[in-house]
C-alpha positions as CSV (number, residue, x, y, z in Angstrom):
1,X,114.8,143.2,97.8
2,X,111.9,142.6,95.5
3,X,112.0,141.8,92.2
4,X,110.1,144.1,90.2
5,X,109.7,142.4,87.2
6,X,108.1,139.5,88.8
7,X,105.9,141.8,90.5
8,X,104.9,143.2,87.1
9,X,103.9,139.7,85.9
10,X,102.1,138.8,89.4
11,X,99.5,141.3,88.7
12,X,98.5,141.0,85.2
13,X,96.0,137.9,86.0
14,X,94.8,139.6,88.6
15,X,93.5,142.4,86.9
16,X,92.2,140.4,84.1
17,X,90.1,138.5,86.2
18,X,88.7,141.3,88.7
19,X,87.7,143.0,85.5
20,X,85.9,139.8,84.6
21,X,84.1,139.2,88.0
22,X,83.0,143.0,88.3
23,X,81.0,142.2,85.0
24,X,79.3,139.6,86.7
25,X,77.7,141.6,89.2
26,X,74.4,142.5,87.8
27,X,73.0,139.7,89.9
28,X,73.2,142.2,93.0
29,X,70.0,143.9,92.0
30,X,67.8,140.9,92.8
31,X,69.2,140.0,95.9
32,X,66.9,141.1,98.8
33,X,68.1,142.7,102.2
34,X,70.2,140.3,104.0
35,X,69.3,139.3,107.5
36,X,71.0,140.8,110.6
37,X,74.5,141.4,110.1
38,X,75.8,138.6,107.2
39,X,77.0,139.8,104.5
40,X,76.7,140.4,101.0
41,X,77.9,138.9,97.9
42,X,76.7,141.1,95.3
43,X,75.3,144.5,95.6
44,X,74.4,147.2,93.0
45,X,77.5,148.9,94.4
46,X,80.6,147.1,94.9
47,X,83.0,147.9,97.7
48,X,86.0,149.8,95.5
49,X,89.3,150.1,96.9
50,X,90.2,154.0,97.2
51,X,91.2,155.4,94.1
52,X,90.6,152.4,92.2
53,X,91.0,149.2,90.4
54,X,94.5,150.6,89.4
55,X,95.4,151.7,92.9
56,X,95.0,148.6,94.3
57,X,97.3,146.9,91.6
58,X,99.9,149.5,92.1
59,X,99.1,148.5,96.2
60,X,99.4,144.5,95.9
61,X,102.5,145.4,93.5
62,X,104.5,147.5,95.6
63,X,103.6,145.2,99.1
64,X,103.6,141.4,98.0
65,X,106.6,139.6,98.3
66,X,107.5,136.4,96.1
67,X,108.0,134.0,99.3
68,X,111.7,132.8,99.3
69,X,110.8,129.1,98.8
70,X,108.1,129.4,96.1
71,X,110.5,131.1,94.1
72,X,113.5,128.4,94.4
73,X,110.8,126.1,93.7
74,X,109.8,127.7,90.8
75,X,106.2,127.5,91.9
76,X,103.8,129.3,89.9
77,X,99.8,129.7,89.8
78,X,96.8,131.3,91.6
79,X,95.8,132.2,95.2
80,X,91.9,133.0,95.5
81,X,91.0,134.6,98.8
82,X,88.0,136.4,99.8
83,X,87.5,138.5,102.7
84,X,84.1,141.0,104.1
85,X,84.5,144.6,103.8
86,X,82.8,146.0,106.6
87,X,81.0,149.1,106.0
88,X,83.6,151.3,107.5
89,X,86.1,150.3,104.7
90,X,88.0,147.8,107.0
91,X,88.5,144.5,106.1
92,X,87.8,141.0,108.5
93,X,87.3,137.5,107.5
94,X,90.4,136.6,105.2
95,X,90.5,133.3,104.2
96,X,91.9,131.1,101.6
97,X,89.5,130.2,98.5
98,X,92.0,128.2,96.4
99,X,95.1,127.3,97.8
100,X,98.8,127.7,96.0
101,X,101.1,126.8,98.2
102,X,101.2,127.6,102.4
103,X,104.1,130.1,101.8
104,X,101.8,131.8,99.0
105,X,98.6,132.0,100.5
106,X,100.0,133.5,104.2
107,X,101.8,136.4,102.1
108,X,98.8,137.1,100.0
109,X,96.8,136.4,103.2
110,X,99.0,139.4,104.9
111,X,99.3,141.9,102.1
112,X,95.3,141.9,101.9
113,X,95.0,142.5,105.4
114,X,97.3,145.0,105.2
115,X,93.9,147.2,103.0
116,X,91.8,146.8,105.7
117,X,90.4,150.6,106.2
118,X,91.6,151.5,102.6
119,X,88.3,150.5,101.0
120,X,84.8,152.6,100.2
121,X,82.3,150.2,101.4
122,X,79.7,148.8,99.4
123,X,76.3,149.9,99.2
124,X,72.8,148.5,98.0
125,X,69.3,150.1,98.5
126,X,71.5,153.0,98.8
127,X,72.6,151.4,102.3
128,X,76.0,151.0,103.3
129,X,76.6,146.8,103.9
130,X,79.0,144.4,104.5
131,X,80.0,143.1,101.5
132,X,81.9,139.5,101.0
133,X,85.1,140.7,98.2
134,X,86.7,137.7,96.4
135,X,90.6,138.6,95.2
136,X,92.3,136.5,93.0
137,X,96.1,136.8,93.2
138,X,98.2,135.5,90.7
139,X,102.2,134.3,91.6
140,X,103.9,134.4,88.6
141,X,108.1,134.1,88.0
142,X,109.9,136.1,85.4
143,X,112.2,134.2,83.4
144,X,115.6,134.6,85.2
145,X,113.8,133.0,88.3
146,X,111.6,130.6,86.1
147,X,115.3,129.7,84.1
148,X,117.0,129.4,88.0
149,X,114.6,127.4,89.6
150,X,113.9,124.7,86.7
151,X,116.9,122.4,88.3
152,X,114.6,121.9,91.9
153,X,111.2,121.8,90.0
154,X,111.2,118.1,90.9
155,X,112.9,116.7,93.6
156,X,112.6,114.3,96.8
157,X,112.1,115.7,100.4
158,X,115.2,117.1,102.3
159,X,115.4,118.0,106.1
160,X,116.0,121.1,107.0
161,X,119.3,121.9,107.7
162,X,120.3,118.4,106.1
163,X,122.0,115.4,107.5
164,X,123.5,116.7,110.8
165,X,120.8,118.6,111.8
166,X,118.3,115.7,111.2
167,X,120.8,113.4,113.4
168,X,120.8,116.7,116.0
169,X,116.9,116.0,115.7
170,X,116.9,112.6,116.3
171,X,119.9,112.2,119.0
172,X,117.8,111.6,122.0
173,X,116.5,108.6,120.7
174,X,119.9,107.1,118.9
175,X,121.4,105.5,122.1
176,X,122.4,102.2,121.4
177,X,120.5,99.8,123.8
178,X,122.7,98.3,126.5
179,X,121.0,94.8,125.4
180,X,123.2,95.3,121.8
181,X,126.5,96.9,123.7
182,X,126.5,93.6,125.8
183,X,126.5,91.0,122.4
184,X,129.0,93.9,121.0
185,X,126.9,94.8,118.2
186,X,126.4,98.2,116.3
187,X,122.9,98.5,114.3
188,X,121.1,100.0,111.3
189,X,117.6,100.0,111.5
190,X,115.4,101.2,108.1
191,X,112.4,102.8,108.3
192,X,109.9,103.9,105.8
193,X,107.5,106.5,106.4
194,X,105.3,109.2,104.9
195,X,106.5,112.8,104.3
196,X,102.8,114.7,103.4
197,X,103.0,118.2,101.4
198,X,103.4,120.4,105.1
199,X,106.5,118.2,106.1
200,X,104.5,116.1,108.4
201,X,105.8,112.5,109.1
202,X,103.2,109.7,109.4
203,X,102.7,106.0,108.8
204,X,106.0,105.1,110.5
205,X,107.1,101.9,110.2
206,X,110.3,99.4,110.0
207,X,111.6,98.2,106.9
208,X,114.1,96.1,108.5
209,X,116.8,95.8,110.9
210,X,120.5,95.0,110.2
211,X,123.7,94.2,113.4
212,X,127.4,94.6,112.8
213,X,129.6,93.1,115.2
214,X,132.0,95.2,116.5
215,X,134.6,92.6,118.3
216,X,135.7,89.1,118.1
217,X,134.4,86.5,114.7
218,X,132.3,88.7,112.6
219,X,133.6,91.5,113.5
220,X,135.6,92.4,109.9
221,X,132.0,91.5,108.4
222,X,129.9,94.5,107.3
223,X,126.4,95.2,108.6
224,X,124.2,92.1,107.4
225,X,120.8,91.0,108.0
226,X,119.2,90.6,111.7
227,X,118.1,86.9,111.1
228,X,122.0,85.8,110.2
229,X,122.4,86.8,113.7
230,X,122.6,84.4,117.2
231,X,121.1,86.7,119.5
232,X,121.2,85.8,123.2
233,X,118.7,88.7,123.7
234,X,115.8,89.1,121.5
235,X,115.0,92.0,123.0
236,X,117.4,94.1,121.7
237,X,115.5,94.3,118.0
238,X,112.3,95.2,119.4
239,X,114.3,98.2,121.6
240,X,116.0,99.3,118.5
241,X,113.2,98.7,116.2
242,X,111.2,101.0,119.1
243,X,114.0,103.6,119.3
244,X,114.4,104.0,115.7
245,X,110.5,105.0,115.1
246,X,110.5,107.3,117.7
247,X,113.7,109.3,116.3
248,X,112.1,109.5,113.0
249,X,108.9,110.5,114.6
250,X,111.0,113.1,116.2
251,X,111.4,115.0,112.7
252,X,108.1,115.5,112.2
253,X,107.5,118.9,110.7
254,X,111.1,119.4,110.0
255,X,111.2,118.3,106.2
256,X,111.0,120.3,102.9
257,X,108.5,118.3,101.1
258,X,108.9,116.5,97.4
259,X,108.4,119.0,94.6
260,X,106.6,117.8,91.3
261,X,106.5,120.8,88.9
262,X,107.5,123.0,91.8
263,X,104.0,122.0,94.2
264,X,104.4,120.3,97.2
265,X,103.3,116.7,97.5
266,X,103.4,114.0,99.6
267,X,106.0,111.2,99.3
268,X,107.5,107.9,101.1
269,X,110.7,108.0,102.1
270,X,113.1,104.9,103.6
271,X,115.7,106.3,105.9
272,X,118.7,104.2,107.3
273,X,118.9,105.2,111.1
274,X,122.2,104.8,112.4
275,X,122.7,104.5,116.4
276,X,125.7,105.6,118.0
277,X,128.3,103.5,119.5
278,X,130.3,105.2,121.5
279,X,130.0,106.1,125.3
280,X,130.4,110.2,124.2
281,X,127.3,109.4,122.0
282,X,129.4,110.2,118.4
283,X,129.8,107.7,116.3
284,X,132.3,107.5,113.5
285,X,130.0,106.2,111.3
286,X,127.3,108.7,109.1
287,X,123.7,108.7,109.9
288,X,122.1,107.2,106.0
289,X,120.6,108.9,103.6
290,X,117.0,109.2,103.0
291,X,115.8,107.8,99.7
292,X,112.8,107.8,98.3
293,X,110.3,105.1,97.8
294,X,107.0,106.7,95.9
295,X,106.2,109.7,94.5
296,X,103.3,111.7,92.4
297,X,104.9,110.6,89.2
298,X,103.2,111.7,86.3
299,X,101.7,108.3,86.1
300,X,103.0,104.9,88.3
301,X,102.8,102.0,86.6
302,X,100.4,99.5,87.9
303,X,102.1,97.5,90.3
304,X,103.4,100.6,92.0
305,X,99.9,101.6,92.9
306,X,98.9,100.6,96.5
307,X,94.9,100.5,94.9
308,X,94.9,99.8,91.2
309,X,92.0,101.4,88.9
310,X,89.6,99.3,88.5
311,X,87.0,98.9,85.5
312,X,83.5,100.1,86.4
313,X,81.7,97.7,84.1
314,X,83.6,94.7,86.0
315,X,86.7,93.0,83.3
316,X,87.9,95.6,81.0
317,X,88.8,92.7,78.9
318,X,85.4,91.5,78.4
319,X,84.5,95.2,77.9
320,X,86.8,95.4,74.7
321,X,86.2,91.9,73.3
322,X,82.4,93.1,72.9
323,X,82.7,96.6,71.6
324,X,86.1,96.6,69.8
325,X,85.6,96.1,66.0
326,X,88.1,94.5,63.5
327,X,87.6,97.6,60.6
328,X,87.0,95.5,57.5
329,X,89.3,97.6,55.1
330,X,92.4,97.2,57.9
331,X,95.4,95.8,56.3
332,X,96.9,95.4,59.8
333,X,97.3,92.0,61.7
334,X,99.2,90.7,64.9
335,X,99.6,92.2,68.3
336,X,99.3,95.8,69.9
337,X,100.0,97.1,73.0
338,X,97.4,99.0,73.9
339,X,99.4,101.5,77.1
340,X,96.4,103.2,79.3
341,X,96.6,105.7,81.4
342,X,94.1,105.8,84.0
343,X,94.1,109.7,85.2
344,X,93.4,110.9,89.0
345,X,90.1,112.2,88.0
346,X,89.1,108.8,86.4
347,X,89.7,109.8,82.8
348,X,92.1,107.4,80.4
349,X,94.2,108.2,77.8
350,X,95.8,105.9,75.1
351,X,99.2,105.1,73.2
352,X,100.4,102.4,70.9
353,X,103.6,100.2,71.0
354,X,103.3,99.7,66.9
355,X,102.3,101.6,63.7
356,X,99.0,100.1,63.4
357,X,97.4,101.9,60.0
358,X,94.8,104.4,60.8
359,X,91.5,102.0,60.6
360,X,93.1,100.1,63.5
361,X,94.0,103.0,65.7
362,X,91.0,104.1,65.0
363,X,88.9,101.8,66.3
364,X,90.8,101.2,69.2
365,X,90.8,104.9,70.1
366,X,87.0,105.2,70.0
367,X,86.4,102.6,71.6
368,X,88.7,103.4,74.6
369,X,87.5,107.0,74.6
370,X,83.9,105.4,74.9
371,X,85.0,104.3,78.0
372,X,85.6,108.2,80.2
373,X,83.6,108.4,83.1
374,X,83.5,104.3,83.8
375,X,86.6,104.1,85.9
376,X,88.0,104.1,89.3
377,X,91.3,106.3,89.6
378,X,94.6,103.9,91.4
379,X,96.3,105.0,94.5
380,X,99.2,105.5,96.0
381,X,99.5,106.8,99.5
382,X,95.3,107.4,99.9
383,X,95.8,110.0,97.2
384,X,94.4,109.3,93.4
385,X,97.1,108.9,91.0
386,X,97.3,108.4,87.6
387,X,98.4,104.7,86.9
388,X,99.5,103.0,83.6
389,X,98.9,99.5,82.0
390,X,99.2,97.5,79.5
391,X,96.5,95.6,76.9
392,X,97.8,93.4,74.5
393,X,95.0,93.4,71.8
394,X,95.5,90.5,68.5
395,X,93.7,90.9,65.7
396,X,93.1,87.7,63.6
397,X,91.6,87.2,60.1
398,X,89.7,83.8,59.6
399,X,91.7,82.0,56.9
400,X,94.7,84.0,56.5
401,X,98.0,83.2,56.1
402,X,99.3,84.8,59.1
403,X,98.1,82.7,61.4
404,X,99.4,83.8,64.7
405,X,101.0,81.8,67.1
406,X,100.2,79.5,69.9
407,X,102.7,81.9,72.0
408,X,100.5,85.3,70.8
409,X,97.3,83.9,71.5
410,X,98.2,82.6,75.0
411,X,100.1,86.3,75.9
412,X,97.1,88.4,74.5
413,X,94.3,89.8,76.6
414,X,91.9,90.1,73.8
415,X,91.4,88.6,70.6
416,X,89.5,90.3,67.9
417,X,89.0,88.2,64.8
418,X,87.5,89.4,61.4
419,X,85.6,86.7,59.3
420,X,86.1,86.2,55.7
């Protein structure tokens, strides 16, 4: 059943911007008769949907559904599509412009396909033409849902179904190699991998393998490292360390993706495969639980970043030992840490460890914001992130008493002094 208050908040932005675009339309009297059959963008006559802009609100309204797993996401935003209104009113061509979510766009995708033959065509030269429509859509949760879905805003992928469904998935592949039933072992390989924003597995890899002996000295041990083992057949880790990626391989396409603020996003994810012991092929013991390893934080700290930003001008360092200026009416002196953020898009941001008196955060900031445009954004997965770190910045006055110490000038990775 739908829910029409969301509906009623769906179509405000819509209107608001096709109200907008239509404004922008006076270009259509210079453009010239298109070529064979491509085509329009603008025309002195837009294509109009029958009985109007309200029609088609009341139309989109009474048609779209919120998909199921936007809203327990509590995914909000826009979904741009664009489509050719052919001169007999039907429409052809629908495609995405800007992407919300795959759920979003295919029900926006399928509502506006569903207006095909409800349109007056579009006209210029007092010809009827093919005319290229963009329709923004806008997805928007009333505050019961918004208020409902705020708990799995943010969260780490899940397999469908959950545990015993992704050990159902994997089960072919879990066999415990005859090589390890022979030296009476029982194994736990990890393996990390990549879980992109469609649920897609790639990068598989192992993360390491550990035995438990099931009979004889050892036995009442639990599972402990591979190397603390005596193996009389080596083989046996590369068969399970084979079997293992090929079962997690096996899941590929199955997984609800990480959430950040309710959008999809990519993640890495170790999961503790568990092979089966028995001769029925159950085993008492549980397959592990996924966990994850990295995800689009807000910002990752700099060791966490697989590519760290990097300084366009070479050291950043250097950079602010030039530029930076001790103000010469700052009563401040001693250390700061200077926390940058280093955005996705290459912008950086600033924040300070210490109450530093205006002059000095002053400086700092303009010199810092001096700085926009002249980075490279960190990574994590291929994908810019944004990345923090720290500078410790000390500020020294020639001759004064607080002279810092040995310690502070060895930690700091600038040092600005002001002369007397």
């Amino acid at each position: 059943m739908k829910n029409k208050n969301t509906l009623k908040t769906l179509l405000a932005a819509p209107l608001l911007a096709l109200s907008l675009s239509f404004g922008l339309q006076t270009e259509a009297l210079a453009q010239s008769k298109k070529s064979g059959n491509e085509p329009y963008s603008y025309v002195e006559q837009m294509p109009q949907f029958k009985g109007g802009e309200s029609e088609m609100m009341k139309f989109l309204g009474s048609n779209i559904q919120y998909p199921a797993i936007a809203k327990s996401n509590g995914l909000e935003g826009l979904a741009v599509l664009s489509f050719v209104v052919e001169t007999d009113g039907k429409i052809n061509e629908v495609k995405t412009v800007k992407s919300l979510s795959k759920e979003t766009d295919e029900e926006a995708m399928r509502v506006v396909k569903l207006m095909s033959g409800q349109w007056n065509p579009g006209r210029q030269n007092g010809e009827v033409v093919r005319v290229r429509y963009t329709l923004p859509i806008r997805f928007a949760l009333n505050e019961a849902d918004r208020a409902a879905s705020t708990t799995v805003a943010n969260r780490m992928p899940a397999f469908k179904g959950g545990t015993e469904a992704m050990q159902q998935a994997m089960q072919s592949h879990l066999a415990l190699p005859a090589e390890a039933k022979k030296e009476n072992l029982n194994a736990r390989v990890m393996v990390k991998f990549y879980v992109d924003r469609e649920g897609q597995v790639s990068n598989v890899r192992l993360e390491g393998t550990k035995l438990k002996k099931m009979v004889g000295p050892g036995s009442e041990l639990d599972y402990m490292d591979a190397s603390t083992f005596q193996l009389q057949n080596k083989a046996v880790l590369a068969k399970l360390s084979e079997s293992a990626m090929a079962a997690v391989k096996a899941t590929s396409g199955q997984w609800e993706p990480a959430l950040k603020s309710g959008l999809p996003t990519g993640s890495e994810v170790v999961l503790p495969v568990q092979f089966l012991s028995s001769e029925s092929g159950q085993s008492s013991e549980k397959m592990g639980v996924p966990t994850m390893t990295k995800y689009t934080k807000y910002s990752y700290k700099v060791e966490e970043a697989d590519v760290k930003p990097t300084f366009k001008e070479g050291s950043f360092e250097r950079y602010l030992a030039k530029n930076l200026r001790y103000p010469a009416n700052a009563t401040f002196e001693g250390s700061v840490d200077v926390h940058l953020v280093i955005k996705e898009d290459g912008k950086v941001l600033s924040m300070f460890s210490v109450v530093i008196g205006k002059e000095i955060h002053d400086a700092i900031t303009k010199t810092i914001r001096e700085t926009q445009g002249m980075w490279n954004p960190g990574k994590v997965d291929g994908q810019p992130v944004a990345v923090s770190q720290t500078i410790k910045i000390l500020f020294v006055t020639e001759g004064s008493a607080n002279k810092p110490s040995a310690e502070d000038v060895k930690s700091a990775d600038v040092v600005v002094t002001r002369y007397k």
